[in-house]
C-alpha positions, 0 to 999 in steps of 0.5 A: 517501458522499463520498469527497474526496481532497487533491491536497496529500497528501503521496503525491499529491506522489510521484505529481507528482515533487515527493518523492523516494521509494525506488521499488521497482516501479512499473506503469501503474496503481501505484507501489510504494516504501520506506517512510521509517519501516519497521516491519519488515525489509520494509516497502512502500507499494503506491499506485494512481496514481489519486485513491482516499482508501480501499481502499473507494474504489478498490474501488467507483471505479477502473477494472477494469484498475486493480485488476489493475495495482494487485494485479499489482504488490503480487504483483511487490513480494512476489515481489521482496522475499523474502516471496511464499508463492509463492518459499517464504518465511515470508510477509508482511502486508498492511495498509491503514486507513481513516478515523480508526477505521484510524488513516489518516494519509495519505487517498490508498488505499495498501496496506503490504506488511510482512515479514521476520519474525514480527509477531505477532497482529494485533490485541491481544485485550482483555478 
């Protein structure tokens, strides 16, 4: 498969300086920042600074030291942000979608950090 990334997506922009964000960490490898319309108490979006469209993309394509810069900091941003397991706090959910069946809005990989309380199941059971 394909994967065609736009350099006109709007994290590319963050990425370029051209948007402001409410940067929260940010390493070699990734940026990690507010997202504008939180869904909850925490909510974090967790970038690769290079072109990936998915989390299949990135996973196939970037570099071994990305993905351990990457995942290092969605660690520093749990840690940060109250939710690690690791401090004893309640925990946290980790969201990313994909294509139109994950109803991804954005084609640059990016990972949600989602916490601060209960959320529920993840996905609604149907008959």
């Amino acid at each position: 498969m394909a994967y065609n990334y736009d350099d006109s997506n709007i994290f590319a922009r963050i990425l370029r300086g051209e948007i402001p964000n409410d940067t929260v960490a940010e390493n070699e490898h990734a940026l990690a920042f507010r997202d504008i319309a939180p869904k909850t108490p925490v909510h974090v979006l967790v970038i690769p600074k290079g072109r990936y469209v998915s989390f299949d993309d990135f996973s196939a394509n970037a570099p071994d030291a990305e993905i351990a810069g990457f995942m290092r900091l969605c660690a520093e941003v749990c840690a940060k942000e109250g939710v690690s397991l690791d401090d004893g706090n309640a925990g946290f959910r980790a969201i990313t979608n994909a294509g139109t069946h994950g109803v991804q809005e954005v084609p640059h990989f990016h990972l949600h950090i989602m916490g601060g309380r209960p959320m529920g199941p993840m996905i609604a059971l149907r008959d």
